[in-house]
N, C-alpha and C positions, 0 to 999 in steps of 0.2 A: 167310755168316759169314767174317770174317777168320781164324779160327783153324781147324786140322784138326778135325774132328771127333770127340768123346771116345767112346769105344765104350760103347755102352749100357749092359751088363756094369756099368759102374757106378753108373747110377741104377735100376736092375732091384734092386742089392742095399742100395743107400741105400731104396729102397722096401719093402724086407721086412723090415731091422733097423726100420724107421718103423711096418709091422705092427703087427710083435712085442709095440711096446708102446701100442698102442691098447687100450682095453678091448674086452670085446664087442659087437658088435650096434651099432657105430658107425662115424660116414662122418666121413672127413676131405676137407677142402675148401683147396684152397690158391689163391690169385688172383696173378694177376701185379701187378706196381705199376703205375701210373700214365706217362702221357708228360707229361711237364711241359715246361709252355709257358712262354713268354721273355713277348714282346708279341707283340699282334696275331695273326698267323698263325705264330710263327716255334715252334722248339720245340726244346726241349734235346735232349742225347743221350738214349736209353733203357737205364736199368741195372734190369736183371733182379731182381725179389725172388729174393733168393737160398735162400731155404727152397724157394719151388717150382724152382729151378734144377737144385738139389741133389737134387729127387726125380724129375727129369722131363729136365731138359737142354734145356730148350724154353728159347730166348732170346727173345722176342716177347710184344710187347704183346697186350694182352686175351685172353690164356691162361688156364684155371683147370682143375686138377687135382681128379680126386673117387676116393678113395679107399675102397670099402667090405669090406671085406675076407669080414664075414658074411653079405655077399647072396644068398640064395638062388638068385636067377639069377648065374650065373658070368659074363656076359657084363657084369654091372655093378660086377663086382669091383675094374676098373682102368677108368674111363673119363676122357681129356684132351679138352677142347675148345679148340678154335683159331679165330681170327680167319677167316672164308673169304674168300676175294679173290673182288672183282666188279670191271664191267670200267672203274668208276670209280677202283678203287683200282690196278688194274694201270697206268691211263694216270697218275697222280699218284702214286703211290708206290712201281712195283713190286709183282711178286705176292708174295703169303707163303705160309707154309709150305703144302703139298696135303697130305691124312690123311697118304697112304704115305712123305710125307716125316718127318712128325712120328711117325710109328709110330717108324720107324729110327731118329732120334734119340733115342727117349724111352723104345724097346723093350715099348710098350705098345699092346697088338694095336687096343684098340676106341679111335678117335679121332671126334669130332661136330663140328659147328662148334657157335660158344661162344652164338649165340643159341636153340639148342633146350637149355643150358643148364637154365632154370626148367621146364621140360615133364618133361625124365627124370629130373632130382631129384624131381620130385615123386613119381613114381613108387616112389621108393626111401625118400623121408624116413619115410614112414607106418609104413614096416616096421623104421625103425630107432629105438635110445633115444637117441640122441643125437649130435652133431656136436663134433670138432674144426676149430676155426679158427685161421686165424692172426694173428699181432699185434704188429708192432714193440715188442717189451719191451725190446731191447738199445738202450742209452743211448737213454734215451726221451724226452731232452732235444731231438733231433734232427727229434722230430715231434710235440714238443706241441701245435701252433699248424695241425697240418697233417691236413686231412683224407684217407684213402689209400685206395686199394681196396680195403683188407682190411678197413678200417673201415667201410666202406658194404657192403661183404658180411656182416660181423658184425649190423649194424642190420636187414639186410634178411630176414636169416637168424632172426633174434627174433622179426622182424615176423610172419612166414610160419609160424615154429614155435615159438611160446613156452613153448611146454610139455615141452621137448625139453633132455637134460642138455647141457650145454655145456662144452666141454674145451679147453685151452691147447695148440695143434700146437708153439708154442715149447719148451713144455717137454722135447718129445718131440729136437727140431732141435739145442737146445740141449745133450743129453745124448749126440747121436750125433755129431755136424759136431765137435768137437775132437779125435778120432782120426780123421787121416787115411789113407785107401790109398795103394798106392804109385801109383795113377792122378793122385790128386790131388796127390802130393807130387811127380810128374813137371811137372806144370802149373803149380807155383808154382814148381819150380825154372827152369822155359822163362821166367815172367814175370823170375824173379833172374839169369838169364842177357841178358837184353834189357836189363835195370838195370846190367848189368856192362860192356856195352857204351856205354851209353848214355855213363857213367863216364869211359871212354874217352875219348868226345867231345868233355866237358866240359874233362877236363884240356888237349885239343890245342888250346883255345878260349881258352882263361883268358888273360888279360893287363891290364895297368892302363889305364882308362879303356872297360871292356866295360860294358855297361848288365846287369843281373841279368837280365832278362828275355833277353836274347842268349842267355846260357845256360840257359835252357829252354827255350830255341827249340830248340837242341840237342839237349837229353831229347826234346823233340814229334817231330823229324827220326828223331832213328832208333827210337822207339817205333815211328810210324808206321809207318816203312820195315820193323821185323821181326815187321809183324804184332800188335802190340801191341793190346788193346780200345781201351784210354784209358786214363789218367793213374790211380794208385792212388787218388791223392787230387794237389788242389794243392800243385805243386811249392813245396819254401821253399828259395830262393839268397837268402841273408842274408848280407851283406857285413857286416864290422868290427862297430859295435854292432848291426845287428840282427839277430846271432845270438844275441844275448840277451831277444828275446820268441820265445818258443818255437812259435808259430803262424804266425810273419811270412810271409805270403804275395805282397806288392802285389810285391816282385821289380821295384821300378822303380829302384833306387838305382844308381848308377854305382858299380863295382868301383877300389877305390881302391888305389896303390901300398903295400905296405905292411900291407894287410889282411888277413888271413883269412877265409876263405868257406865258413861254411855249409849243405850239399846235402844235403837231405832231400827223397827222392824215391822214389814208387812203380812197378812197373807192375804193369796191368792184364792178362790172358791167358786167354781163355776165364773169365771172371767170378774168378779166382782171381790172389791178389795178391803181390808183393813188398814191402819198407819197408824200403830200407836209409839209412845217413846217412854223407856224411863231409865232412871239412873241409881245405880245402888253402889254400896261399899264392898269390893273384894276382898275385904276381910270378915266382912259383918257388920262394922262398926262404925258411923260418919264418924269424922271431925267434927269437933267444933266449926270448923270456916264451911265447912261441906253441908253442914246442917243449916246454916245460914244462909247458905246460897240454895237449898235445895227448899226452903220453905221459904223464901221470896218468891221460889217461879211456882213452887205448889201454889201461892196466895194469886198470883198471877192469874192460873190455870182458874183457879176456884170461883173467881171475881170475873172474869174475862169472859170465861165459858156462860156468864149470866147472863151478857150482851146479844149472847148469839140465840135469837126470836125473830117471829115475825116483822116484816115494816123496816129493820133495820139498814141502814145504805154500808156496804161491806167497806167502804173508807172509810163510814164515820165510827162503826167495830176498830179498826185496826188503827184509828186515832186514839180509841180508848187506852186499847189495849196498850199502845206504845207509854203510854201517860202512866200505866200501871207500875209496868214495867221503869219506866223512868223515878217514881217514887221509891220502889225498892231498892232500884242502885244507890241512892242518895242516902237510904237506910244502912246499906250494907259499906259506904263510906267510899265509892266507885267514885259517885258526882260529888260538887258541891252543887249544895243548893242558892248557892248567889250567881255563880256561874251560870248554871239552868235558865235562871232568873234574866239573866242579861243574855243570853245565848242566840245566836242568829237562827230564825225559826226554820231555813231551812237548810242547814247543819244541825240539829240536833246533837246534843253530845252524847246521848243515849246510843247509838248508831255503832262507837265504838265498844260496845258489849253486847249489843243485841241487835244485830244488821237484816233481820226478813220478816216476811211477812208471817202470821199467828191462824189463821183459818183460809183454807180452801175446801172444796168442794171434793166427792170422792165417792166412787161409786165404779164402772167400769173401769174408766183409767184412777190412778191414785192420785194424778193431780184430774180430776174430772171435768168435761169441758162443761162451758158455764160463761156469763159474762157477768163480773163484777160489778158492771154500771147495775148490774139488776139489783132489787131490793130483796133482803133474803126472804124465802117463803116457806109456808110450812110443809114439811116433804121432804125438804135439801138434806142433804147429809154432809157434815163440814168438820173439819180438823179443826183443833184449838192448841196451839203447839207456840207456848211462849215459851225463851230461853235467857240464860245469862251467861256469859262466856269470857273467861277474866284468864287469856293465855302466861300473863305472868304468874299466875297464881297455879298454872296446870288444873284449870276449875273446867269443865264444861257442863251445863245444865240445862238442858231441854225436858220439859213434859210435855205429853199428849195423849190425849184422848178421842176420839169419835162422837158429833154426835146428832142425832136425829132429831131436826126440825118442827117442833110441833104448834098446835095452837096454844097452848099456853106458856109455849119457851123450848126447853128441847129436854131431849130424853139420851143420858149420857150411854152409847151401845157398849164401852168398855171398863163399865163399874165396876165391873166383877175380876178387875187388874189390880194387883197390889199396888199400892200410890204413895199411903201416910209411914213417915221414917220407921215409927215404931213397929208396924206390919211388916215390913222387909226385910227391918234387922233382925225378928225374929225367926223369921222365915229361911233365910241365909245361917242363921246361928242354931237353928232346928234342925237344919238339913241332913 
């Protein structure tokens, strides 16, 4: 693995809060994803189901965790199965993980290989009422269309035992993975440290006539170089107008004199992520109009980010925050304010500069599963990413930051990112 490895310590005790709340006399089952293939022989990277990551630490394909807590025999109480290396896979791929290696990782004594799988379940199903599984519920838009191992596990697991109660492992993942430990918050603060670097790079790079993609070559360079998994998600270096679609990723446009840029960029670190954004001058130098709209959303950021503490209801944050946001358009001369005033509440006219939501949750996945209805708590770690976006103008303007949840409000993980005009332009103009 590229990264240190995390002391077990904290999937031993992500394991027993996950217990806790299983009912009785039931097995939980968790399967790793899928390798997903390009063409032909070739094959993407492998990203870890992070529900089983989160309970086991085990990064490797065709992994599957079994959880029975009520077994009568103790030795079936905790068993992981693992891929075994033979000596076709050792000459083409590399060996994988050996038991004693995945014990250490995963802190779990009894480990099998993953094709005596169906044999010792069996053993166990008979004596239990029922199973939890798991199930990409979080934005399920991402995998309607896609069949996954968890889903072929779910089918096969009906097939074998239809009589047998059946329970949501998501529900359980969902209720624990948005307070984080301080293990986990060390690991997304390591990925927001490599992001603050990476930052760096980008500004000593910037100049008129760089191709967008130059500059994520930059993010891949020292990702790589410090160890980084991979990319949180695809980079967006959106030059002039296309920081005004808010997904823009092709990064092929040439950087033009005069523009403002875009950088919305994750990293990856031990399956735990970063998601910061900021926007600078490819020449060195805001505009006037660029300055204006870039210390509307910094005030935005500054003001907004203050909301996000304990006790708070995460609609009544993102009411705030729209409100903020809505004042500074009216500043910068977007809105009128009689308009506003009389405006149908639920059209908004703010919507037409600033269309999404300003904090989510973020920790294994970069949008992190979590329910909104819940009140934020101390622990969560949450994006704060307000924007203004004036396509006539080829303006686009998003900032963000990271930040950790505390008892007296929160602790910003990506300070140490260049943010205030005057820092960037010099930084750019030093370069």
């Amino acid at each position: 693995m590229r990264y240190s490895q995390i002391p077990n310590a904290l999937f031993i005790k992500n394991r027993q809060n996950f217990i806790a709340q299983m009912k009785p006399n039931t097995i939980a089952i968790l399967t790793s994803n899928d390798v997903k293939h390009t063409n032909a022989d070739d094959v993407m990277g492998f990203a870890q189901n992070n529900d089983l990551f989160y309970l086991s630490g085990i990064d490797q394909e065709e992994t599957i965790l079994v959880l029975y807590p009520d077994a009568y025999k103790e030795e079936n109480r905790e068993i992981l199965f693992v891929k075994e290396t033979n000596e076709h896979i050792k000459i083409w791929d590399g060996e994988k993980l050996t038991k004693e290696q995945a014990s250490e990782i995963s802190g779990i004594d009894r480990v099998e290989w993953d094709n005596d799988f169906e044999t010792l379940l069996q053993y166990m199903a008979f004596e239990a009422d029922g199973f939890y599984l798991g199930h990409n519920e979080h934005l399920k838009r991402t995998t309607k269309d896609q069949e996954t191992r968890q889903d072929r596990m779910i089918q096969w697991c009906k097939q074998k035992y239809p009589l047998h109660d059946y329970h949501r492992a998501a529900k359980i993942t969902r209720d624990l993975r948005p307070i984080k430990s301080k293990t986990e918050v060390d690991l997304i603060q390591k990925a927001a440290d490599i992001s603050i670097e990476s930052f760096h790079r980008v500004l000593k790079a910037v100049k008129p006539g760089i191709k967008e993609y130059e500059l994520e070559a930059e993010l891949t360079y020292n990702l790589v170089k410090s160890g980084g998994t991979r990319h949180a998600f695809k980079p967006i270096v959106a030059s002039g107008k296309n920081a005004c679609a808010l997904h823009y990723n092709t990064n092929d446009a040439i950087c033009n004199d005069g523009d403002m840029i875009l950088l919305d960029f994750g990293v990856c670190y031990a399956n735990y992520n970063s998601d910061t954004t900021r926007c600078f001058p490819v020449n060195g130098h805001f505009s006037d109009r660029q300055k204006e709209v870039y210390s509307a959303v910094l005030h935005c950021l500054k003001e907004g980010s203050k909301l996000l503490k304990p006790g708070i209801r995460h609609a009544d944050y993102e009411q705030q925050m729209a409100k903020l946001v809505e004042e500074q358009l009216i500043g910068l001369g977007l809105l009128d304010a009689d308009a506003v005033a009389k405006q149908d509440p639920k059209k908004p006219l703010y919507k037409k500069y600033f269309m999404h939501g300003t904090a989510h949750h973020i920790g294994l996945d970069v949008h992190d599963v979590g329910l909104y209805s819940r009140t934020i708590e101390a622990g969560m770690v949450f994006t704060c990413e307000p924007g203004i976006y004036i396509p006539e103008e080829g303006i686009g303007c998003r900032l963000e930051n990271d930040y950790l949840i505390t008892e007296e409000g929160n602790t910003n993980l990506t300070a140490a990112m260049p943010i205030e005009i005057e820092d960037i332009e010099a930084l750019i103009q030093n370069a």
